[in-house]
C-alpha positions in Angstrom: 12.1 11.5 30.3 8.7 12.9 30.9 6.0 10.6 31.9 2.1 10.8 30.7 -1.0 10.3 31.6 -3.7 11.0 29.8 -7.1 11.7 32.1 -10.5 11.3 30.6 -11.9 12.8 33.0 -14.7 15.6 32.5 -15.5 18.6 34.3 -18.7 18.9 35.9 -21.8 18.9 33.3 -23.2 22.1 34.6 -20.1 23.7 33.5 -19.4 21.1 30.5 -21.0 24.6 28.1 -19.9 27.6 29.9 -22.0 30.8 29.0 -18.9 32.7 28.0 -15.9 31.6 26.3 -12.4 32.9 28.1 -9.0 32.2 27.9 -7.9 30.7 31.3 -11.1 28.5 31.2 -10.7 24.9 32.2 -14.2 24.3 33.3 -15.3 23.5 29.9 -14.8 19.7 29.8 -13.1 17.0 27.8 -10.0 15.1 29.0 -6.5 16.3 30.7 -3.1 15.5 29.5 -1.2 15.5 32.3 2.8 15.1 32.2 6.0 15.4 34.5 9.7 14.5 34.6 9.7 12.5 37.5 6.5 10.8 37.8 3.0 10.4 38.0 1.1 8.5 40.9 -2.7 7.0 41.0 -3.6 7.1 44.6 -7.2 5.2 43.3 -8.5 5.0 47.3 -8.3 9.0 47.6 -9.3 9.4 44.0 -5.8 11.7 43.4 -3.7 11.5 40.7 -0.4 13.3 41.9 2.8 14.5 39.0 5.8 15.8 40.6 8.9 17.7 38.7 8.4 19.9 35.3 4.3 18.8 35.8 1.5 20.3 33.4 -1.5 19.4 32.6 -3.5 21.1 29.5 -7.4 20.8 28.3 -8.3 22.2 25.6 -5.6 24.4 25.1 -5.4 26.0 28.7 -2.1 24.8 30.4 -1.4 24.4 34.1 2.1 24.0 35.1 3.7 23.6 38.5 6.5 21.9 40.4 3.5 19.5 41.9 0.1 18.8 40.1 -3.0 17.1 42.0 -5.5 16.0 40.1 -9.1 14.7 42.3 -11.4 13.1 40.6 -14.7 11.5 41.5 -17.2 9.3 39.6 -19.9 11.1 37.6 -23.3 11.8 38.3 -25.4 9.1 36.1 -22.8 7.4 35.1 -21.6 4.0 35.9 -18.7 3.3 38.4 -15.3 2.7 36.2 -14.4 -0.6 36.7 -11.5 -1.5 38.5 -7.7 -2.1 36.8 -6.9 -6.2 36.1 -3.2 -5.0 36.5 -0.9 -2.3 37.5 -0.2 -1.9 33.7 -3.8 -0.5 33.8 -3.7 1.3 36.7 -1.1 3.2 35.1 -3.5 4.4 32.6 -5.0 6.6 35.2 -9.1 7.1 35.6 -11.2 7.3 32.7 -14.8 6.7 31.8 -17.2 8.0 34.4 -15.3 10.3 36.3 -14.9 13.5 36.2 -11.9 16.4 37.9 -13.7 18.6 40.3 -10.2 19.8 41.6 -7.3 20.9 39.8 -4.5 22.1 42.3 -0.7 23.4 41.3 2.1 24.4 43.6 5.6 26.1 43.0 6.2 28.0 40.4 2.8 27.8 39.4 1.6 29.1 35.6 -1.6 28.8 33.8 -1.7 30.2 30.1 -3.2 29.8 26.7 -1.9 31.3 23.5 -2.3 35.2 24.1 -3.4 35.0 28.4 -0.5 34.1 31.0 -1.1 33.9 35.1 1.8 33.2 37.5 2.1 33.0 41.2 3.4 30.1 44.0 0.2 28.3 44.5 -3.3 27.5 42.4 -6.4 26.0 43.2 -9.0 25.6 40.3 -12.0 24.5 41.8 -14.7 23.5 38.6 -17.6 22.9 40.7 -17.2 26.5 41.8 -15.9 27.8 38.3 -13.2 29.8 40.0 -9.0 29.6 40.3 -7.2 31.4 43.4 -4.1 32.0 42.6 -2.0 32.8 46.4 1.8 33.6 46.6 4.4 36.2 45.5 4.9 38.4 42.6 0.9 37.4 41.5 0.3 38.2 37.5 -2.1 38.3 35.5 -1.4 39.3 31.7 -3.6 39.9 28.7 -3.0 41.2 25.3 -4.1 44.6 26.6 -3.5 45.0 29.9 -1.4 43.7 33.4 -3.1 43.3 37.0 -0.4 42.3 40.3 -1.8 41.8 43.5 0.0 41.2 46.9 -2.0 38.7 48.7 -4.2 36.9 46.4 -5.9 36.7 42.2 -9.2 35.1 41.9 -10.4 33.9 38.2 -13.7 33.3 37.8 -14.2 32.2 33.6 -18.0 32.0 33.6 -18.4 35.6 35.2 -15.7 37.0 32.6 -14.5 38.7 36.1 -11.0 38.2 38.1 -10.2 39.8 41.5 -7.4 41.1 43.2 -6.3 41.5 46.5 -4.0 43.4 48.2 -1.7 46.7 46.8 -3.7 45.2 43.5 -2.7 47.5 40.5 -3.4 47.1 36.7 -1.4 49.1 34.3 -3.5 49.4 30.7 -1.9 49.2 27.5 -1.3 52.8 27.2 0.7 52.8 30.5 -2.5 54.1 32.6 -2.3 52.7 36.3 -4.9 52.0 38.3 -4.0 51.0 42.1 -6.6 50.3 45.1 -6.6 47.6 47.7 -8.8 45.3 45.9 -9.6 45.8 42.2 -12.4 43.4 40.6 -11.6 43.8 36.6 -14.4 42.5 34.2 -14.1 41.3 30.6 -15.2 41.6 27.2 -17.2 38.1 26.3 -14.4 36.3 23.9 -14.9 37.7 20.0 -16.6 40.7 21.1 -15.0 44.0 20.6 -15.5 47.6 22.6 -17.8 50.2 20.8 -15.8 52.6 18.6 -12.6 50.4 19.0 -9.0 52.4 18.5 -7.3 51.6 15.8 -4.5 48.4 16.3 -0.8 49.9 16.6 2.3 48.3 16.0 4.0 46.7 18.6 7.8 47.9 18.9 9.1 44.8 16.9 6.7 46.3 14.1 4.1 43.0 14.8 0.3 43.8 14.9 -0.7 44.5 18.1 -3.7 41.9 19.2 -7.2 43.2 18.4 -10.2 42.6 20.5 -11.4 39.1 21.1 -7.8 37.7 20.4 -7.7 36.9 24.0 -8.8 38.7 27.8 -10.2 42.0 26.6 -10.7 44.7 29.6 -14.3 46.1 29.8 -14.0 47.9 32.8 -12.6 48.0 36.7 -14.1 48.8 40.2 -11.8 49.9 42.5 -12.2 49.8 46.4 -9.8 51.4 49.3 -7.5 53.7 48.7 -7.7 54.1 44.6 -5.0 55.7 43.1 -4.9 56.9 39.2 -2.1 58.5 37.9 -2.0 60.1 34.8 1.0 61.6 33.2 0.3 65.5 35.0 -1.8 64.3 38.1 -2.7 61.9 40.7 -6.1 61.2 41.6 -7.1 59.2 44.6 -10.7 58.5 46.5 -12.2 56.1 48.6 -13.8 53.9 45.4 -13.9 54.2 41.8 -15.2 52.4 38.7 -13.1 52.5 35.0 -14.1 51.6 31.7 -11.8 50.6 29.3 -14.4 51.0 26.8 -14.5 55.3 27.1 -11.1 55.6 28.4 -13.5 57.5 31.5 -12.4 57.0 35.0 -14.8 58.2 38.3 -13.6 58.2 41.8 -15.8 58.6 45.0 -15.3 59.6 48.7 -12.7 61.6 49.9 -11.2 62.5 46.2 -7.7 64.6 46.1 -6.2 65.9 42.6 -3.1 66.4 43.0 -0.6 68.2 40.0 2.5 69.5 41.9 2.2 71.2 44.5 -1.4 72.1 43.7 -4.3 70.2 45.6 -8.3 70.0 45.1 -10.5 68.3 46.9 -14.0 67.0 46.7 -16.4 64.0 47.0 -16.3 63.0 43.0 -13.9 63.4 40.4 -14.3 62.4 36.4 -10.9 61.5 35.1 -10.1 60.9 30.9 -7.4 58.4 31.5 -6.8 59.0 27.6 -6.0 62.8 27.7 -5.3 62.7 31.0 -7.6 65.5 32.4 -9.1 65.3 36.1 -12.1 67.5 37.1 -13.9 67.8 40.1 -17.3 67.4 40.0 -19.6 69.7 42.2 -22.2 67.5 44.7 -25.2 68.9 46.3 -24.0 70.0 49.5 -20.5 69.7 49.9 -17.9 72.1 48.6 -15.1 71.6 46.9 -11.7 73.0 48.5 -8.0 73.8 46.4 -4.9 74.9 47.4 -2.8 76.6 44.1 0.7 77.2 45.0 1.8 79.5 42.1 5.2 79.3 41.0 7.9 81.9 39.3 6.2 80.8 35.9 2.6 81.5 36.8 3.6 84.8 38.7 5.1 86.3 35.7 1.8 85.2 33.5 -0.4 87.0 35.3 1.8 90.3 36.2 0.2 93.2 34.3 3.3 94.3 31.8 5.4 96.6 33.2 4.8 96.0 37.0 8.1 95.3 38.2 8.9 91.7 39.2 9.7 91.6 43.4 13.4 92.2 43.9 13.8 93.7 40.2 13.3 96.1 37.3 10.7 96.7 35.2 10.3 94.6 32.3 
């Protein structure tokens, strides 16, 4: 049987009307509906409210799930103390009234999703004073309609920045299976219901579904990468010191220390512009620094540029 407890508790005012709407936001007030399978405890000295086994808890349409919820709570600013249970039947109704959740935290198995936005990892802290959720464990996710971002060590959400943070071999593939892989990566998004200039048209999805349009959930606006940034596109690799993406253009620029690599052909230079849509890299010339290649021609690119009639080495005439 699963237990419930339904806290009307609300989030901090200054966060009560966030400036932007987004789809893991749980800052935004208004009470918590918290369940488990195997119970739900009101610790009301250390102002906790604890649900073990299967526990979620869900405001306003953002749900946290875990093996272990803790809920803290504290009374509101203003407002009048709650008064205190006339009997354990009461107590069992949890908090309500003046308080307010300042600290949401989840552990095992952790997952916090909405219809179209899903995050995963071993441990969450939502902290709503701060307006951020740190997400710490294994296999770390974050997943969009649009695109995916994994980090090793650690994924920071922050809802009223539109901006989430990852740490550690972080990499985010884009819908059109463009990767993007640096040590940290800091992605920003579009403000909920607006869409990119000049929009591509939607595609089917492989099941012949519509594909989700702009503003039907977290909507990449662009990516700033730092420590060793990595693009591949389908005929190069492209890596530098920093970079910056914009989901917007489809335009990708790398800094410091850039290689291009297609083969076994290599160029180097300080700044490179890459089209993550057509998947062409360019070097870009800076005031005093040259750029450097190394072309390797192969069998294929010998014979293009052999006058007719020369014969190839170790053979006739053609």
């Amino acid at each position: 049987m699963r237990r419930r407890l339904a806290l009307l508790l609300l989030a901090p005012l200054a966060l009560a009307t966030p400036a932007f709407g987004q789809a893991l936001d749980m800052t935004k007030g208004g009470p918590v509906d918290v369940t488990s399978t195997n119970g739900i405890e009101w610790r009301q000295a250390e102002q906790v409210v604890i649900a073990t086994g299967n526990a979620r808890a869900i405001r306003e349409g953002v749900t946290l799930e875990g093996d272990r919820l803790i809920a803290r709570y504290r009374p509101r600013a203003g407002a009048a103390p709650a008064p205190a249970p006339s009997s354990p039947a009461a107590a069992a109704e949890g908090p309500s009234g003046g308080n307010e959740i300042w600290r949401l935290e989840a552990e095992g198995n952790v997952r916090i999703s909405t219809a179209t936005d899903t995050a995963v990892g071993d441990r969450a802290v939502y902290d709503m004073d701060q307006g951020v959720m740190v997400l710490t464990g294994r296999n770390l996710k974050l997943t969009t309609p649009t695109d995916v971002l994994t980090a090793r060590d650690s994924m920071e959400y922050w809802p009223a920045k539109r901006m989430s943070v990852a740490r550690g071999a972080a990499v985010v593939v884009t819908s059109d299976q463009r990767r993007i892989a640096a040590d940290t990566l800091v992605g920003y998004f579009l403000e909920q219901g607006a869409a990119p200039a000049a929009p591509p048209p939607p595609r089917p999805a492989a099941n012949g579904a519509p594909r989700q349009v702009p503003g039907a959930g977290s909507q990449l606006e662009r990516v700033e990468a730092f420590g060793n940034v990595e693009i591949r596109t389908p005929a190069e690799v492209v890596r530098g010191d920093r970079g910056v993406y914009s989901a917007v253009t489809g335009m990708a620029r790398l800094l410091g220390g850039v290689r291009i690599t297609r083969g076994e052909n290599q160029l180097n230079g300080q700044e490179s512009i890459v089209n993550m849509r057509t998947g062409v890299a360019r070097l870009v010339n800076t005031p005093g620094q040259r750029v450097q290649g190394l072309i390797v021609p192969n069998s294929q690119s010998q014979d293009a540029v052999r006058p007719r009639g020369n014969p190839a080495p170790g053979g006739a005439a053609r």
